[in-house]
N, C-alpha and C positions, 0 to 999 in steps of 0.2 A: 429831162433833156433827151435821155429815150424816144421817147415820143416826136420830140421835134424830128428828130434822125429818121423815126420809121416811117412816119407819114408821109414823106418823099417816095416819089417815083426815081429810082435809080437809073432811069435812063434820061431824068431832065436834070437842070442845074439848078445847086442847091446852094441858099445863101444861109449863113447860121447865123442867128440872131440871139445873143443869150437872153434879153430884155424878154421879146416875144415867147421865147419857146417855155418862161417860165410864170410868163403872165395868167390871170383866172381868166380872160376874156379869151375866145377868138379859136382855133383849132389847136388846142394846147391839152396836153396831158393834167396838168393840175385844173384845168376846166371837168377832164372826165372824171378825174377824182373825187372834185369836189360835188358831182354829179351823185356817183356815191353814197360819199359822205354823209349829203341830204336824205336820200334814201333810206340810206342806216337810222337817222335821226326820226324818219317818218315813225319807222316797225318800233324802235324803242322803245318810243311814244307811247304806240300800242299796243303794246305787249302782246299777249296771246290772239292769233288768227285764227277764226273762224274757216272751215275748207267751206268753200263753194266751187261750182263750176263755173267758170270762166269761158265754157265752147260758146257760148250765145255770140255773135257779135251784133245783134239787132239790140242787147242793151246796156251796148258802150258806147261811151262817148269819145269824138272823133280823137279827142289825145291820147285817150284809149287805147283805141282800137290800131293807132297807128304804131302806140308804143308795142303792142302785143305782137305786132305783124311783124314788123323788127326785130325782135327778140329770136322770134326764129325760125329769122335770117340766118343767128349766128353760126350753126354750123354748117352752113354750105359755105359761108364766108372766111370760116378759117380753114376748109380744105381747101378753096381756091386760093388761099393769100399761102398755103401751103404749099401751092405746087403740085394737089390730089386730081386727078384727070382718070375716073373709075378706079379703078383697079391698082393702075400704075401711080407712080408719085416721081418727078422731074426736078430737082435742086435748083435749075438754071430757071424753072418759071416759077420761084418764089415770090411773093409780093405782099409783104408785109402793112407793105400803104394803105391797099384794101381793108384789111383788119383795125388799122386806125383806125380808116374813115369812117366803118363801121363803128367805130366806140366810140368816136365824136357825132357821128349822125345821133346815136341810140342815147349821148348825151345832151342833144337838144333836145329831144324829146321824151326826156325824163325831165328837164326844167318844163317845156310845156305843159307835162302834165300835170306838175308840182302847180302852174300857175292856173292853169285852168280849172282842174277837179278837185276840188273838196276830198280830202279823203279822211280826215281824222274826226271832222263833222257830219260825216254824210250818217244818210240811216243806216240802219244795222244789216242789211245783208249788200249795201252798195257798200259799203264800208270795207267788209270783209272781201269784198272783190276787187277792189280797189289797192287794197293792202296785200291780197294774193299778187295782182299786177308790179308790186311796186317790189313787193321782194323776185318774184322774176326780173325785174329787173335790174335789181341789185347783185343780182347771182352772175345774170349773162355778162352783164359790166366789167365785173370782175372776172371772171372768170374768159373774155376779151383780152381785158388789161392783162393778165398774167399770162397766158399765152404769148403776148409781146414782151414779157418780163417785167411789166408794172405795177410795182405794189399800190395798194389802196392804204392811206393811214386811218388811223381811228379819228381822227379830227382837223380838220383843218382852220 
């Protein structure tokens, strides 16, 4: 319900819906969760990761390359949801909504990737690249959500 709250722009009107805000579908909190969740599920899977480098971006594919590019985003995204302007930092231009969006953007596009890329069957070094991508992205998710003060569960 968090989430319902902060994804709002405080300076528009806000209707509360408990139905929607705590549904899996649509710009909802338990949507980013379960975003997660799957993630978590991915790495479990496969246990130990191989490191590779991930700088190339000539060979990833577009779910890829979109989820990487996202990822980070995230810390310029939570200085300006913070209110960080250089140096100084301003309480009155908080903006928590931003920070949302971002972790619902960054959670369609871990379901994309989940749908589109192979990653538990690919070969062995797209594999492990794949899975370095997926725990980046399990990390900034997290680590999004708790900045907004949302915890991730072990299962949904």
């Amino acid at each position: 319900m968090k989430f319902a709250l902060l994804k709002q722009d405080p300076a528009s009107v806000m209707v509360f819906d408990r139905e929607q805000a705590l549904a899996f579908e649509g710009m909802t909190g338990p949507y980013c969760q379960y975003s997660v969740v799957r993630l978590r599920s991915i790495l479990e899977k496969a246990g130990t990761i191989e490191s590779v480098d991930v700088t190339s971006e000539a060979s990833l594919e577009p779910a890829e390359r979109a989820l990487v590019l996202a990822i980070a985003q995230l810390p310029s995204v939570i200085e300006k949801s913070a209110g960080v302007q250089g140096t100084s930092f301003d309480l009155k231009k908080t903006q928590p909504a931003l920070l949302a969006q971002w972790c619902f953007a960054v959670a369609q596009l871990v379901n994309a990737f989940y749908r589109d890329v192979p990653v538990l069957n690919a070969e062995p070094s797209v594999r492990s690249q794949r899975l370095m991508i997926a725990r980046a992205a399990e990390r900034a998710l997290v680590n999004g959500l708790q900045v907004l003060t949302i915890d991730v569960p072990r299962a949904m």
